[in-house]
PDB file of the backbone (N, CA, C, O) and the ligand in Angstrom, with CONECT records:
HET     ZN  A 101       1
ATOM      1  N   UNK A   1     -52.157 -35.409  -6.311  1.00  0.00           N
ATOM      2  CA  UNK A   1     -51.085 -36.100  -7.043  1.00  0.00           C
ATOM      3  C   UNK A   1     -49.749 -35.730  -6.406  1.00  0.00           C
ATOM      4  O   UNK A   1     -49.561 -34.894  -5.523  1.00  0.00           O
ATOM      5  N   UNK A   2     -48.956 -36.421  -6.950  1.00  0.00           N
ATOM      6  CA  UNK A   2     -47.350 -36.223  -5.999  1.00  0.00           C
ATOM      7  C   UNK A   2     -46.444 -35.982  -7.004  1.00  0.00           C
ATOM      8  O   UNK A   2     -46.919 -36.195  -8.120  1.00  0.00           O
ATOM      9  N   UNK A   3     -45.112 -35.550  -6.987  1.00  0.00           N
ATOM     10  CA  UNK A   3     -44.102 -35.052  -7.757  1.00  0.00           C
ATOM     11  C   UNK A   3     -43.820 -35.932  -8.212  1.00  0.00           C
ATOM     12  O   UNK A   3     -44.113 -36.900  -7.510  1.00  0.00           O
ATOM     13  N   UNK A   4     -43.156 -36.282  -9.493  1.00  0.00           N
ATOM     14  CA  UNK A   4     -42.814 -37.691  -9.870  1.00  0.00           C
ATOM     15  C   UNK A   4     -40.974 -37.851  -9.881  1.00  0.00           C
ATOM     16  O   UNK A   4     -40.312 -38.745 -10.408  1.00  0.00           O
ATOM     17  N   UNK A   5     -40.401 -36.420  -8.960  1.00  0.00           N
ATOM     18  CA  UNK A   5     -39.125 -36.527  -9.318  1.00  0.00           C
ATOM     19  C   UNK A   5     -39.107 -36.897  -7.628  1.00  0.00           C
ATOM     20  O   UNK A   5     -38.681 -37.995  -7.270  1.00  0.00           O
ATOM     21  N   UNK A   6     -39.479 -36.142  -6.876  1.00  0.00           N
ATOM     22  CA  UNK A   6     -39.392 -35.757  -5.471  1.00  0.00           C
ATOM     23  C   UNK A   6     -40.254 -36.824  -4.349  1.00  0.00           C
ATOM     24  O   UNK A   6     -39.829 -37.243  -3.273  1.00  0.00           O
ATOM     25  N   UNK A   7     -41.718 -37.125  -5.053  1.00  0.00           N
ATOM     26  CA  UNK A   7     -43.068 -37.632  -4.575  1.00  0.00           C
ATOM     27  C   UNK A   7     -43.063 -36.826  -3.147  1.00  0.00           C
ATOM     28  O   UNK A   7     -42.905 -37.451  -2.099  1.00  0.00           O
ATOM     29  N   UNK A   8     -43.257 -35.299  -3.163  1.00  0.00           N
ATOM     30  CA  UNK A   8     -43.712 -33.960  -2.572  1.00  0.00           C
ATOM     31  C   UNK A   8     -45.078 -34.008  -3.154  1.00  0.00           C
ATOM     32  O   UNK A   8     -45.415 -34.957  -3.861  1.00  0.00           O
ATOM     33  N   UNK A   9     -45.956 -32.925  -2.859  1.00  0.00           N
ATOM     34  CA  UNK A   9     -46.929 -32.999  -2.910  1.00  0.00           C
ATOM     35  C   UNK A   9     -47.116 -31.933  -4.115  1.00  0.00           C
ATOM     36  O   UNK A   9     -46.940 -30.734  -3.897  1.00  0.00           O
ATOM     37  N   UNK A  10     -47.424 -32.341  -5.197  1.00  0.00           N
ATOM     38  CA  UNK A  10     -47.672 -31.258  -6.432  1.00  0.00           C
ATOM     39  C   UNK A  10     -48.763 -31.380  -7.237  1.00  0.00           C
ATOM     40  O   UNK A  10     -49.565 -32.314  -7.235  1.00  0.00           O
ATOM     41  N   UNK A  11     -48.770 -30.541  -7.831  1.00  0.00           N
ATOM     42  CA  UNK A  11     -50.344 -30.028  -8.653  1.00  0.00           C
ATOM     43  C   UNK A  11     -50.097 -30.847 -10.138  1.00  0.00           C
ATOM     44  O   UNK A  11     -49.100 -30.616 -10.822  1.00  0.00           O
ATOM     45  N   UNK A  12     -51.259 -31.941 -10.580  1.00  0.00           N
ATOM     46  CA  UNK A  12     -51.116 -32.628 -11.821  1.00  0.00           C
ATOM     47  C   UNK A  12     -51.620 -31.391 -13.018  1.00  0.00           C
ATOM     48  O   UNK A  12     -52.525 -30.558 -12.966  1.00  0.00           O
ATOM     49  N   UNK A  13     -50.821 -31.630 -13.847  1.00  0.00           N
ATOM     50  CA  UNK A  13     -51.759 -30.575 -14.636  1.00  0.00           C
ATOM     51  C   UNK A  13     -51.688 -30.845 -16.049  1.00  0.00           C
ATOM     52  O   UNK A  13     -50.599 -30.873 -16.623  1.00  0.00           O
ATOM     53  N   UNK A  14     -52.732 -31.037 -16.622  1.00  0.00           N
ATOM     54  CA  UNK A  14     -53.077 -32.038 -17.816  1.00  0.00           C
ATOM     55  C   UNK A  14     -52.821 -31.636 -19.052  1.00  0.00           C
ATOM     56  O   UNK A  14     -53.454 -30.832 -19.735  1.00  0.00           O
ATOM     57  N   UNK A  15     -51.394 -32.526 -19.433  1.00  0.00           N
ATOM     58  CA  UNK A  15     -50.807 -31.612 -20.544  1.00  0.00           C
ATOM     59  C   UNK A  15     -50.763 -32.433 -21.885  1.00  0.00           C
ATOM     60  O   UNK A  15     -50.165 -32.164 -22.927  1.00  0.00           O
ATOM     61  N   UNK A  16     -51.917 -33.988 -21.433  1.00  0.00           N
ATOM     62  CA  UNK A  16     -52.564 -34.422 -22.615  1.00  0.00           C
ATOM     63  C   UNK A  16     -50.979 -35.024 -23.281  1.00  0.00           C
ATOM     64  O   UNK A  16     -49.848 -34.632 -22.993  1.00  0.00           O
ATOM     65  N   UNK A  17     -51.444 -36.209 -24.349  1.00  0.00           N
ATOM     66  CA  UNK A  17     -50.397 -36.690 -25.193  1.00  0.00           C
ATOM     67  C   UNK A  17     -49.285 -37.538 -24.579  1.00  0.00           C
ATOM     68  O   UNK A  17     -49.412 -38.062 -23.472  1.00  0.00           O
ATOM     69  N   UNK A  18     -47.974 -37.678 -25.484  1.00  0.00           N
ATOM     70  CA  UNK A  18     -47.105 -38.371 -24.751  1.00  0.00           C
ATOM     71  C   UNK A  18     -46.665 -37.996 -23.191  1.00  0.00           C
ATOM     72  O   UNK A  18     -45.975 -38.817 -22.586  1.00  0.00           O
ATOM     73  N   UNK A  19     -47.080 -36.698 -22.506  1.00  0.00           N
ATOM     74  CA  UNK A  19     -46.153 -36.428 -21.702  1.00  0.00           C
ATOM     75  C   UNK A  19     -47.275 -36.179 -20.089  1.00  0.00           C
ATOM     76  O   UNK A  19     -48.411 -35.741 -20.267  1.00  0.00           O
ATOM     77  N   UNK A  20     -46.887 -36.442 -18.917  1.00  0.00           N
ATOM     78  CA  UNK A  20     -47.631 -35.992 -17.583  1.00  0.00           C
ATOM     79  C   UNK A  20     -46.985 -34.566 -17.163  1.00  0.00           C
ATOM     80  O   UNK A  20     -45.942 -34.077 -17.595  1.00  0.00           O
ATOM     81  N   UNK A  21     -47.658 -34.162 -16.445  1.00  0.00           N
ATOM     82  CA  UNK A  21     -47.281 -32.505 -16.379  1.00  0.00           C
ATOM     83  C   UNK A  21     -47.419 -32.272 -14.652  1.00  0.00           C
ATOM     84  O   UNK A  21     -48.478 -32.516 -14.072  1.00  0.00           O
ATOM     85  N   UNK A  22     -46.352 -31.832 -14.029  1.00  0.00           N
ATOM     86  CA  UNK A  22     -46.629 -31.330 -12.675  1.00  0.00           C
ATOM     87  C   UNK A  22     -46.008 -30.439 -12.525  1.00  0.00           C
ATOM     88  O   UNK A  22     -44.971 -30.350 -13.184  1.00  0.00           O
ATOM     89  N   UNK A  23     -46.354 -29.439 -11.636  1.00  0.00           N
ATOM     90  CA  UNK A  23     -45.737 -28.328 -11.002  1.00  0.00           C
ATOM     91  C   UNK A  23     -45.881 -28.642  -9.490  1.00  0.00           C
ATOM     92  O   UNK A  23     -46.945 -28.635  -8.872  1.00  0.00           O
ATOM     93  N   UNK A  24     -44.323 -28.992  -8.850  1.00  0.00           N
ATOM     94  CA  UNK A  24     -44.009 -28.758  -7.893  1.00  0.00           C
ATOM     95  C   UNK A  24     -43.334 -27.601  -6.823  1.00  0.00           C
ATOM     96  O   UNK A  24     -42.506 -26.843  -7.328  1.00  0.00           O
ATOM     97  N   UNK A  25     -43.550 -27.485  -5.823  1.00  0.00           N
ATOM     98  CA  UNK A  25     -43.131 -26.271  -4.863  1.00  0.00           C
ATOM     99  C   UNK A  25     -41.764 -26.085  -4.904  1.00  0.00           C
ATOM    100  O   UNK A  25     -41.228 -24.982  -5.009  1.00  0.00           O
ATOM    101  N   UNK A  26     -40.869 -27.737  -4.777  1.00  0.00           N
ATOM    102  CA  UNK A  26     -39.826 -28.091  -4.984  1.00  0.00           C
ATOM    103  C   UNK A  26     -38.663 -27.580  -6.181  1.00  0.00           C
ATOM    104  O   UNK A  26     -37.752 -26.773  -6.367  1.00  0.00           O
ATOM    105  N   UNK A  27     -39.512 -28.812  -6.897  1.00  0.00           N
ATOM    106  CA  UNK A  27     -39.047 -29.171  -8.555  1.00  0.00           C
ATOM    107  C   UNK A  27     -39.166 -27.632  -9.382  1.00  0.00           C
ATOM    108  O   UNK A  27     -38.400 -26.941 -10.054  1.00  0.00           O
ATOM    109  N   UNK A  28     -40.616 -27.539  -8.902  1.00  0.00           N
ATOM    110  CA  UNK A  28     -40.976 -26.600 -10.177  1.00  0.00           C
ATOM    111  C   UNK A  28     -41.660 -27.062 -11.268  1.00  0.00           C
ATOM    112  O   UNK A  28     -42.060 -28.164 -10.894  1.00  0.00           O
ATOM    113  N   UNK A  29     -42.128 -26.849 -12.656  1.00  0.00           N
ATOM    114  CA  UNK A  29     -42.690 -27.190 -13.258  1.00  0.00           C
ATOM    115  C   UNK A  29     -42.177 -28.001 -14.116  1.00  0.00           C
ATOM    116  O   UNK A  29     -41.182 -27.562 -14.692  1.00  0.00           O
ATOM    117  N   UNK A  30     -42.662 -29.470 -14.512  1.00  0.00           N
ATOM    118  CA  UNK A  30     -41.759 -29.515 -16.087  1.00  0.00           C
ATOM    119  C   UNK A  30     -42.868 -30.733 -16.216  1.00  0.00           C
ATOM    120  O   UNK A  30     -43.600 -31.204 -15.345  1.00  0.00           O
ATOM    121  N   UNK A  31     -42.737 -31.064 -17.569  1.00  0.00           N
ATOM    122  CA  UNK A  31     -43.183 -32.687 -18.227  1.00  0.00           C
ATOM    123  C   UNK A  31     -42.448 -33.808 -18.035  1.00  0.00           C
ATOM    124  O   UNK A  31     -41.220 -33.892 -18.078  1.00  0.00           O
ATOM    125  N   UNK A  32     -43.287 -34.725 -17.808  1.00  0.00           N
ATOM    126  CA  UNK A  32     -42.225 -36.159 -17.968  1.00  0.00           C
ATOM    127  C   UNK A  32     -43.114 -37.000 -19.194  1.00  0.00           C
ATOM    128  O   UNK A  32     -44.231 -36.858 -19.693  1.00  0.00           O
ATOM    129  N   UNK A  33     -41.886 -38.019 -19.397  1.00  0.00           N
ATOM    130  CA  UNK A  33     -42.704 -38.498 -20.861  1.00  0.00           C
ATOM    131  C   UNK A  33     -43.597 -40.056 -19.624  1.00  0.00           C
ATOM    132  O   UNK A  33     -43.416 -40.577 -18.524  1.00  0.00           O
ATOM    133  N   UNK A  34     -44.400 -40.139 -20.640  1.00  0.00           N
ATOM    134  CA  UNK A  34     -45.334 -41.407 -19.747  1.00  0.00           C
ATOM    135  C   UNK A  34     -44.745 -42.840 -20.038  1.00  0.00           C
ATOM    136  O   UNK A  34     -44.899 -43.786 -19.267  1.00  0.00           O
ATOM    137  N   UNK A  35     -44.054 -42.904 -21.232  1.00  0.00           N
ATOM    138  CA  UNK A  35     -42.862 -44.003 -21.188  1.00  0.00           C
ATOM    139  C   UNK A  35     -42.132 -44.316 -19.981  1.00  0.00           C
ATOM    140  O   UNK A  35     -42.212 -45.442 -19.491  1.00  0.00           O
ATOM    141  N   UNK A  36     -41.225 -43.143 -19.317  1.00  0.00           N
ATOM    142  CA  UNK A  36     -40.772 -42.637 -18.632  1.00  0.00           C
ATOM    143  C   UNK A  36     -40.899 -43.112 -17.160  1.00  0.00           C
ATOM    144  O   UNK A  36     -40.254 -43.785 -16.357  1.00  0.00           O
ATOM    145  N   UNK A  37     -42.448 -42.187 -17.238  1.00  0.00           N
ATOM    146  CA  UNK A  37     -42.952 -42.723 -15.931  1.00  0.00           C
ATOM    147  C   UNK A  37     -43.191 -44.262 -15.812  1.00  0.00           C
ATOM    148  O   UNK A  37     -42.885 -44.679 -14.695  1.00  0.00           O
ATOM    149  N   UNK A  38     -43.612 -45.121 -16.585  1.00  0.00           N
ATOM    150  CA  UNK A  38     -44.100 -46.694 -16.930  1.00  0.00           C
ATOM    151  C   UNK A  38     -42.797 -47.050 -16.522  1.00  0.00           C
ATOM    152  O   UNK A  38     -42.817 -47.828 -15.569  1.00  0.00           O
ATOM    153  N   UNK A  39     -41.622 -46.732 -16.939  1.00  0.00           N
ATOM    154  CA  UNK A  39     -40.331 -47.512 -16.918  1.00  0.00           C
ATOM    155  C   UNK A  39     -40.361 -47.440 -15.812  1.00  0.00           C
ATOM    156  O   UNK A  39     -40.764 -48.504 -15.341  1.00  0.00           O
ATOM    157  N   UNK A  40     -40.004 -46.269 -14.620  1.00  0.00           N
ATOM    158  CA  UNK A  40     -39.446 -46.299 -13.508  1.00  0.00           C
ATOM    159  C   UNK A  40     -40.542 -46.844 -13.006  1.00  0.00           C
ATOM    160  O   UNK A  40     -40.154 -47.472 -12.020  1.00  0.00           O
ATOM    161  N   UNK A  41     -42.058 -47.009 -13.146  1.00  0.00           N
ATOM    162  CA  UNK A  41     -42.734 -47.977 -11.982  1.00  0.00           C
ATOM    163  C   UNK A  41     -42.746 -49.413 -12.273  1.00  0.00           C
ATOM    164  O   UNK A  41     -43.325 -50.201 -11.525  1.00  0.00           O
ATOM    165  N   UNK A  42     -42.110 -49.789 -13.362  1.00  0.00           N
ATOM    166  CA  UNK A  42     -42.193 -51.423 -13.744  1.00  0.00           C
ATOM    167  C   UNK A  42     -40.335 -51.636 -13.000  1.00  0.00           C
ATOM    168  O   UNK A  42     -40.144 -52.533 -12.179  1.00  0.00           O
ATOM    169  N   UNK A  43     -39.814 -51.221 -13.196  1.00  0.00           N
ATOM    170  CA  UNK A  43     -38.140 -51.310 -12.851  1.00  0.00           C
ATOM    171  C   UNK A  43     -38.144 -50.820 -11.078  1.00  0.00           C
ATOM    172  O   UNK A  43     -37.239 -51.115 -10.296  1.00  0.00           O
ATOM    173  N   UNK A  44     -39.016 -50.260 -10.827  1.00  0.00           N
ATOM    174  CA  UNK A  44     -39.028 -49.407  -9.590  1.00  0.00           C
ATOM    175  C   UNK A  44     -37.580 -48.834  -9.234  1.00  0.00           C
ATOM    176  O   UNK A  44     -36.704 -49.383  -8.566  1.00  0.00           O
ATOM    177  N   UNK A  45     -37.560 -47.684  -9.807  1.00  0.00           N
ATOM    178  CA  UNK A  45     -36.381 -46.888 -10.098  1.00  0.00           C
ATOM    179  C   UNK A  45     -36.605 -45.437  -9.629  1.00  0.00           C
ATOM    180  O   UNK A  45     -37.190 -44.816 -10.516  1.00  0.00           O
ATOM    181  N   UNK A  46     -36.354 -44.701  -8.578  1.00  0.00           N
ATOM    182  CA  UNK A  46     -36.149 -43.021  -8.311  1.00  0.00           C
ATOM    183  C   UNK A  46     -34.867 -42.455  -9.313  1.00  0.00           C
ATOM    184  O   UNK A  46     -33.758 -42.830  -9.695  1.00  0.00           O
ATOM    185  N   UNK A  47     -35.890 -41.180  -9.481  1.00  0.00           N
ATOM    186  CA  UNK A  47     -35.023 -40.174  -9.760  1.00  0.00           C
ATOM    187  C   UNK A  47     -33.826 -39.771  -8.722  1.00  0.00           C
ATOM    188  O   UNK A  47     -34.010 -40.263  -7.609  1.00  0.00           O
ATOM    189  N   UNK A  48     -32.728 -39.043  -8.834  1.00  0.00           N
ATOM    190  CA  UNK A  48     -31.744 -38.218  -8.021  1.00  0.00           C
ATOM    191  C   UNK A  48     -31.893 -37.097  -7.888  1.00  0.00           C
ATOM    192  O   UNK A  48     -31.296 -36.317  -8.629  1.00  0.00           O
ATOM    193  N   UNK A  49     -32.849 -36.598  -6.772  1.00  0.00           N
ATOM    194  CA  UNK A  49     -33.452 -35.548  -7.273  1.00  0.00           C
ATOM    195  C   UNK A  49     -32.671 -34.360  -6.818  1.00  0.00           C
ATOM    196  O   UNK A  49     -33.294 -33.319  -7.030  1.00  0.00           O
ATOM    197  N   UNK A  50     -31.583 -34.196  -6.297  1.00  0.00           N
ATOM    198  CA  UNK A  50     -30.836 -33.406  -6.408  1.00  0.00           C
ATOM    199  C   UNK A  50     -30.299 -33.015  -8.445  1.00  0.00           C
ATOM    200  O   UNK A  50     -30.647 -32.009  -9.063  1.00  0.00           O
ATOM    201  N   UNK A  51     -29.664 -33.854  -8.850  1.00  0.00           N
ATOM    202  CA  UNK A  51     -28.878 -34.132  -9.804  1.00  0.00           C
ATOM    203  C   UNK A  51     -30.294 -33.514 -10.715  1.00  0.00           C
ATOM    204  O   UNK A  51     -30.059 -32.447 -11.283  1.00  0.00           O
ATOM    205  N   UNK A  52     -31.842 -34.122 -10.922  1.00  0.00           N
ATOM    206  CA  UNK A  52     -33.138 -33.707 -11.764  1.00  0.00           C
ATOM    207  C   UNK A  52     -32.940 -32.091 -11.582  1.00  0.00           C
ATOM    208  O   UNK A  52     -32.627 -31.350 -12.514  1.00  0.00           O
ATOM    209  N   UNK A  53     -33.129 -31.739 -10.479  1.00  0.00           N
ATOM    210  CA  UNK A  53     -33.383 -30.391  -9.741  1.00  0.00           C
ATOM    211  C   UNK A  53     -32.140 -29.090 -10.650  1.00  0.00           C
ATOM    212  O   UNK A  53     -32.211 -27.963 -11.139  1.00  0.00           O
ATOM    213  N   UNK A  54     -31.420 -29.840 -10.500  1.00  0.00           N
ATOM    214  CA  UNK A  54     -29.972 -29.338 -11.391  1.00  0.00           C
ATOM    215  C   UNK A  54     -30.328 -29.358 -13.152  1.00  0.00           C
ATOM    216  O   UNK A  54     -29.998 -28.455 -13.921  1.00  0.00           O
ATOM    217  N   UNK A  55     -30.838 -30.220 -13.418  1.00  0.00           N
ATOM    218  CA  UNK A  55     -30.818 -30.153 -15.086  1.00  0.00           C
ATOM    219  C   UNK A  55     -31.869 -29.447 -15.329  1.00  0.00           C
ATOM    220  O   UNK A  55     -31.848 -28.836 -16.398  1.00  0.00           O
ATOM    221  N   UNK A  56     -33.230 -29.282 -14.358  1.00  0.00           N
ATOM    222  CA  UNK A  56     -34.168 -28.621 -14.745  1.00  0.00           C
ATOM    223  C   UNK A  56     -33.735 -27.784 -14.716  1.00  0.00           C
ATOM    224  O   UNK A  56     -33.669 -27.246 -15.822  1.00  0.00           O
ATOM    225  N   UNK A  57     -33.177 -27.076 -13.666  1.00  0.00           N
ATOM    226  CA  UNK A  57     -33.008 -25.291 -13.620  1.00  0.00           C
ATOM    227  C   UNK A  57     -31.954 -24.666 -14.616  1.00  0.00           C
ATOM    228  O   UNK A  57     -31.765 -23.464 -14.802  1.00  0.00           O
ATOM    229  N   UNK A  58     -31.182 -25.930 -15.333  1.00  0.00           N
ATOM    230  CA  UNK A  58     -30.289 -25.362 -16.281  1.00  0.00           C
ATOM    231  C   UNK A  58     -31.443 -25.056 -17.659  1.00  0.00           C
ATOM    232  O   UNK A  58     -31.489 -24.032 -18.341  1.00  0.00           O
ATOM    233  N   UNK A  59     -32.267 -26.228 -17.780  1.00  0.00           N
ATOM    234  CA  UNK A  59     -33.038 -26.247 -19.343  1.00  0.00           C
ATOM    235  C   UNK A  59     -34.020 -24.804 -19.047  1.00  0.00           C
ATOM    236  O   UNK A  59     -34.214 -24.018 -19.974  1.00  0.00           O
ATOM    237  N   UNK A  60     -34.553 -24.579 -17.786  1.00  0.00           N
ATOM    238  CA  UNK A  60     -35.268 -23.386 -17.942  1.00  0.00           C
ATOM    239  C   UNK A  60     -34.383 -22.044 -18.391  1.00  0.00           C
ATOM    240  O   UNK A  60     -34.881 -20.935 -18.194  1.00  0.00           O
ATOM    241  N   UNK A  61     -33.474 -22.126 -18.807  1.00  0.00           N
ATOM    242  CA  UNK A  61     -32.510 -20.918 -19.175  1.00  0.00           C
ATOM    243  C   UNK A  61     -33.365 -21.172 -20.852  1.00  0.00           C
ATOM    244  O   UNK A  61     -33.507 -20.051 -21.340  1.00  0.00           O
ATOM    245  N   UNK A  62     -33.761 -21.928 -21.512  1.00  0.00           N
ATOM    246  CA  UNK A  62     -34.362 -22.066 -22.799  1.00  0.00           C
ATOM    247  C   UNK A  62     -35.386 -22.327 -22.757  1.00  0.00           C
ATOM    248  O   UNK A  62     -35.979 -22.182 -23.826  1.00  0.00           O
ATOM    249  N   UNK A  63     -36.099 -22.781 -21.730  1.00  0.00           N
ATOM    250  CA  UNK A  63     -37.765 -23.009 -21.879  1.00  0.00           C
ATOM    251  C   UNK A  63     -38.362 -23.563 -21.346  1.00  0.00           C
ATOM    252  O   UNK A  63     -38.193 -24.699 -20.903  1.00  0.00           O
ATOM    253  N   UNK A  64     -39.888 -22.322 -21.204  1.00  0.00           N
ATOM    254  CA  UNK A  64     -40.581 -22.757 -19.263  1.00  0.00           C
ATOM    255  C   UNK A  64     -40.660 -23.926 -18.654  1.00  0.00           C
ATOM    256  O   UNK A  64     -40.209 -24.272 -17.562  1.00  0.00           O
ATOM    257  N   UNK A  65     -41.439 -24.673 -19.667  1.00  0.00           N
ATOM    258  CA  UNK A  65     -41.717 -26.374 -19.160  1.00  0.00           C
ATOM    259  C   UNK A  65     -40.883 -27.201 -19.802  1.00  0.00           C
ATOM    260  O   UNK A  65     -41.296 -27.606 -20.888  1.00  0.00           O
ATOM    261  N   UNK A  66     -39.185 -27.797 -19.236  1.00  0.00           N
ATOM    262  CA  UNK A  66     -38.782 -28.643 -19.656  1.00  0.00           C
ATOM    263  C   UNK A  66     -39.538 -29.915 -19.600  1.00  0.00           C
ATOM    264  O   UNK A  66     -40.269 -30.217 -18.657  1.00  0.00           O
ATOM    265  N   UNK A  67     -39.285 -30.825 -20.899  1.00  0.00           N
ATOM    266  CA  UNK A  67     -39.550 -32.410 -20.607  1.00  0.00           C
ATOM    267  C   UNK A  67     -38.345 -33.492 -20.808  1.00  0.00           C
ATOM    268  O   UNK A  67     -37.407 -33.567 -21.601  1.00  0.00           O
ATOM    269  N   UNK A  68     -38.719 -34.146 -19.925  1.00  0.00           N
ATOM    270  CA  UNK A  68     -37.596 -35.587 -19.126  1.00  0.00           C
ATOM    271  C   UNK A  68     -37.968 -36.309 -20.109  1.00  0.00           C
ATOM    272  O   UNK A  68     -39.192 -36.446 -20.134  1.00  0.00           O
ATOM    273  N   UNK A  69     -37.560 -36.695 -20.719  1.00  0.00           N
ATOM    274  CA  UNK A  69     -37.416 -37.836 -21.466  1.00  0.00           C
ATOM    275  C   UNK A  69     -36.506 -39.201 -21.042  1.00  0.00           C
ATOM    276  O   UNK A  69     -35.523 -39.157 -20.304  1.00  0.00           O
ATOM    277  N   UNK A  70     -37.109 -40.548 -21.736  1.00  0.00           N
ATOM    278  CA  UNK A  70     -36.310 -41.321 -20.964  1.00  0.00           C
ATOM    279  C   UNK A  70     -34.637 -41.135 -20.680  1.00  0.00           C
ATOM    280  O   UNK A  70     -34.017 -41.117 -19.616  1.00  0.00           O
ATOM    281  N   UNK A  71     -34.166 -41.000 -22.122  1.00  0.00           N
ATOM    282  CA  UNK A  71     -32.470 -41.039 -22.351  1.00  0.00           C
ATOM    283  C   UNK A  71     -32.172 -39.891 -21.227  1.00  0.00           C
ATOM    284  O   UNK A  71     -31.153 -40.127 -20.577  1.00  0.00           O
ATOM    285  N   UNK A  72     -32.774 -38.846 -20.918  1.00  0.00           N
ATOM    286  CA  UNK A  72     -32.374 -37.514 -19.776  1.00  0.00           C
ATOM    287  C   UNK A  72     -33.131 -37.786 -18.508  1.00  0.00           C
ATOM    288  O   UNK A  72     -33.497 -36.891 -17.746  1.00  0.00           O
ATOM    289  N   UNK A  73     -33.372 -39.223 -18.298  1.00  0.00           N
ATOM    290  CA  UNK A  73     -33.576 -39.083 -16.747  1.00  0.00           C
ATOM    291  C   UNK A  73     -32.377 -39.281 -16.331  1.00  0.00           C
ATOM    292  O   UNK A  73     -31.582 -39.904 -17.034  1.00  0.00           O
ATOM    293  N   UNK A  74     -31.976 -38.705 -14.912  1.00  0.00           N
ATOM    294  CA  UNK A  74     -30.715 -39.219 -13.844  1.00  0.00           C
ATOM    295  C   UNK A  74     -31.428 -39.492 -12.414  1.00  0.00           C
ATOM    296  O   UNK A  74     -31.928 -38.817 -11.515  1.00  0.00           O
ATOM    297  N   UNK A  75     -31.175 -40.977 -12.730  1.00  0.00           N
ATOM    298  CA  UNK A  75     -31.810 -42.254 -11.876  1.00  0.00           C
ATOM    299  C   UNK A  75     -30.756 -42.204 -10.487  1.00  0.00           C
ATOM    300  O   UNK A  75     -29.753 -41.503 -10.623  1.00  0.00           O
ATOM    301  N   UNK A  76     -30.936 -42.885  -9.221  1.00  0.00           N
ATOM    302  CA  UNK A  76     -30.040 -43.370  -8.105  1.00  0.00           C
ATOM    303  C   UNK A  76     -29.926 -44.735  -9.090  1.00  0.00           C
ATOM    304  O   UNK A  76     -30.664 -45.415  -9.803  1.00  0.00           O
ATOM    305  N   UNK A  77     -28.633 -44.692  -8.698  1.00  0.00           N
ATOM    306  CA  UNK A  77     -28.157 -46.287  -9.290  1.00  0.00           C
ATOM    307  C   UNK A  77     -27.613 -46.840  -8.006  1.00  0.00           C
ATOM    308  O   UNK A  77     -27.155 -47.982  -7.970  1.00  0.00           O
TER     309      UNK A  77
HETATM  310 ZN    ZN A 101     -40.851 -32.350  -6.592  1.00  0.00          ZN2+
END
């Protein structure tokens, strides 16, 4: 499977329910919601993965596996 912020090469890891789960080498670990993911492959839309990379490492100051939710993705526009 591939990163869904980066599409690097990362480990899927099955975290069941609304959300997909990867840990990247990159990224690091977090959830994305599967809404989420559906949106950006019907819109065909990337993350900024500088700008992702940045909000993750702030939310891990509160907790291991952040999740992206749609309203907190930061897309390339
Ligand atoms: Zn990544």
């Amino acid at each position: 499977m591939s990163c869904l912020i980066c599409a690097g090469t990362a480990e899927n890891i099955l975290a069941g329910g609304e959300f997909e789960e990867r840990d990247c080498p990159s990224c690091g670990r977090y959830r994305i919601s599967c809404a989420l993911v559906l949106m950006l492959m019907e819109q065909g839309q990337i993350f900024d993965v500088h700008r992702m990379r940045v909000w993750l490492a702030a939310k891990r100051e509160f907790v291991d596996v952040p999740s992206i939710e749609i309203h907190e993705a930061l897309l390339v526009l």
